[in-house]
N, C-alpha and C positions, 0 to 999 in steps of 0.2 A: 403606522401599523407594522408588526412585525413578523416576517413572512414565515412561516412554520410549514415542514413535509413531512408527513407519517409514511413509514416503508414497515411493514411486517405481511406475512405471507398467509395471512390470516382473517379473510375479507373479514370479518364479523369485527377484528377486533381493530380495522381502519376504519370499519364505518360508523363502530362504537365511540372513539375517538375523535371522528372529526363532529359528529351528533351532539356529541354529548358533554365536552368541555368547555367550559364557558370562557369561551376565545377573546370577545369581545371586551370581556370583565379587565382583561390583562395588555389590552392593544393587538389581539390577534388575529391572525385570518392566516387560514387552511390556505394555500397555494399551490400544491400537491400533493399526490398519494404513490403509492405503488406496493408490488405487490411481490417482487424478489431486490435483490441484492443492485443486481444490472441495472435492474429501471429504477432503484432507487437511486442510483450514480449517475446517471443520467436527469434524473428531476432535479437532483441538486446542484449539477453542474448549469444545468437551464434556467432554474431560479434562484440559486444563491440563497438557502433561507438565514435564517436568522439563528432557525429553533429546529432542530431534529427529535423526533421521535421515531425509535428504529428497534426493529431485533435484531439479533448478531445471531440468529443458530438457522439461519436460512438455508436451503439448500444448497451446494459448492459453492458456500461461502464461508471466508476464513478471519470472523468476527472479529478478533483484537487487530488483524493487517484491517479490515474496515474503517476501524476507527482510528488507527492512526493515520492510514490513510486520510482520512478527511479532518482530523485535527492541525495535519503539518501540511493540506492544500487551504483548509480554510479556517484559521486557527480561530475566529473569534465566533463563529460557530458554537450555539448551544445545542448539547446532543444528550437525550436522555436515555438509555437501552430500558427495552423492554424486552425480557425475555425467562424462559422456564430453566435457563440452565442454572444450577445452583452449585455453584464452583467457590469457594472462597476466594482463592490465589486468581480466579478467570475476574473476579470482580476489580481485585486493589489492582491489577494488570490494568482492568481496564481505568479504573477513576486515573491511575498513576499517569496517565494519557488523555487526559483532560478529562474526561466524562463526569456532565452535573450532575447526574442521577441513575443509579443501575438499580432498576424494579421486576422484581419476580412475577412472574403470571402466576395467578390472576391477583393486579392489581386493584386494589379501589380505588374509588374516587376519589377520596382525598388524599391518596399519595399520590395520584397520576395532577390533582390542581397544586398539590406543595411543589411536583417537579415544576410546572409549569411558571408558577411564581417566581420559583431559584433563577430558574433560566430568563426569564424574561427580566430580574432585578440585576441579571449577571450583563444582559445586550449590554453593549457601549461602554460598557468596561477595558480595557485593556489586560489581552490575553496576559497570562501570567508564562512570560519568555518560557522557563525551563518544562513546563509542560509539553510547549511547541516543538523544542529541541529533543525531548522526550519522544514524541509523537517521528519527528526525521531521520531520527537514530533508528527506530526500528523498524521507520519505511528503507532506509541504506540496507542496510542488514540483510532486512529480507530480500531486497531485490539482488546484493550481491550473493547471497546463498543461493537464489534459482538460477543465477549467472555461472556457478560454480556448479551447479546438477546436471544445467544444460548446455553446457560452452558447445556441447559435439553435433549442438544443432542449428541449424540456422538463425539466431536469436536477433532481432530487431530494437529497438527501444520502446516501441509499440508494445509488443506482445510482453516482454518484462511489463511495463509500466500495467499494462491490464491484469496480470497476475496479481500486483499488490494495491488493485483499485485505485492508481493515482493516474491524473493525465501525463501523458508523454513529457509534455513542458515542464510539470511539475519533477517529476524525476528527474531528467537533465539538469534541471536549477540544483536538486539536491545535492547528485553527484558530485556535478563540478564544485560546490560548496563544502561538501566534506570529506569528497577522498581527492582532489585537485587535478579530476583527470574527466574527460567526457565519457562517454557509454563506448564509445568504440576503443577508447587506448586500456578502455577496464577490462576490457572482454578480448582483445590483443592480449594483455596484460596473461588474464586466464590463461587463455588457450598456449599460450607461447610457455608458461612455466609447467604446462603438461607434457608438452611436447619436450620440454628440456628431461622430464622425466623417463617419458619411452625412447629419446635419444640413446639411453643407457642400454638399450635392449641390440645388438650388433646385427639381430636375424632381422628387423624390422627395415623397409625401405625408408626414405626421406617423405618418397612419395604418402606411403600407408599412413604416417605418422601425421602427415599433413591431413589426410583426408579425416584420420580418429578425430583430431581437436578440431573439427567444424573449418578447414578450406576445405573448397571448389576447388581453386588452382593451387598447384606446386607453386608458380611462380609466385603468387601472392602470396603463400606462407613463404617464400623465400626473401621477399624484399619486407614484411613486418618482422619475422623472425631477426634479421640483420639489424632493425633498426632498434627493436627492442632488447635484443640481446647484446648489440653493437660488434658481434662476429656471423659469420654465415651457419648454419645448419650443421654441414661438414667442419668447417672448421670446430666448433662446443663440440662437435663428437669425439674428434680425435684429438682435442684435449682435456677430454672429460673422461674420458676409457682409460 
């Protein structure tokens, strides 16, 4: 059987869905529901389905980081969106990131059993690579852009990873697989080339500068600083002025 979870925030149109498609017809069975973004990241990661049925315009949720997010954690994942928004560029975005099926509300039944079909003739296939790398590309991207918004604050790999709906593990894999460096020499990386920026400013302390780009301690901006710039703070200053 092949395990399927419905997430839309929409009770009528979960329990429309799980009622009312002929599950069985296609090897199926309901495994979970849910009823925002969260808990449907959560049901999936608990059950692994097979078969998604999902909205993308849910509350502080940021639909296409959704779906690549769970294309490039669980690439052989059928996922079909359900939802009202009617974007054209929002749709090839998302198919271009694997998506078997994008259905406008209110669908009918026989588009919601043709998705059903696709996806279930599509299980046990092998994913098609360049969708997946598709889908990792734009989970990197994203996560190095809120790395880049937020360097000035105490940023963990945790709280990135939950921004673009991927596990912790999963992001670390990504990283180290596409920009060749972990979460911490990336976020080093940041903060240390801001800091070679306000360096240029003469009225600013070492101290101040250190504290803007997200250190605690002087000292520990002083011994990453050194290693990533390969000179000391003072030294880039005064031969950089």
């Amino acid at each position: 059987m092949y395990k399927v979870v419905i997430v839309d925030d929409e009770p009528i149109i979960v329990e429309g869905l799980s009622r009312l498609l002929p599950w069985e017809k296609y090897g199926c069975e309901v495994v979970g529901t849910a009823y925002n973004g969260n808990e449907g990241l959560e049901m999936i990661r608990k059950e692994k389905p097979d078969i998604l049925f999902s909205d993308i315009a849910m509350p502080g949720m940021d639909g296409l980081t959704m779906i690549a997010a769970l294309k490039s954690e669980f690439p052989e994942m059928q996922i079909s969106i359900l939802t009202g928004y009617r974007d054209f560029d929002f749709c090839q975005r998302a198919l271009r990131l694997g998506v078997a099926r994008f259905l406008l509300k209110p669908s009918n039944m026989e588009e919601l059993e043709e998705a059903l079909r696709t996806m279930t003739e599509r299980c046990g296939r092998q994913e098609e690579t360049a969708q997946t790398e598709n889908a990792s590309g734009f989970i990197v991207r994203n996560a190095l852009a809120y790395m880049e918004e937020h360097y000035q604050e105490k940023l963990t790999l945790n709280k990135v990873a939950d921004q673009i709906y991927v596990s912790q593990w999963h992001l670390s894999k990504l990283l180290n697989k596409q920009e060749g460096k972990n979460f911490s020499e990336i976020l080093n990386q940041i903060r240390i080339n801001k800091a070679k920026e306000l360096l240029k400013d003469p009225a600013l302390r070492i101290a101040d500068i250190a504290e803007m780009v997200g250190f605690v301690e002087v000292a520990h901006f002083s011994r990453v600083f050194k290693k990533v710039a390969g000179v000391s703070a003072n030294e880039y200053r005064n031969t950089r002025l």
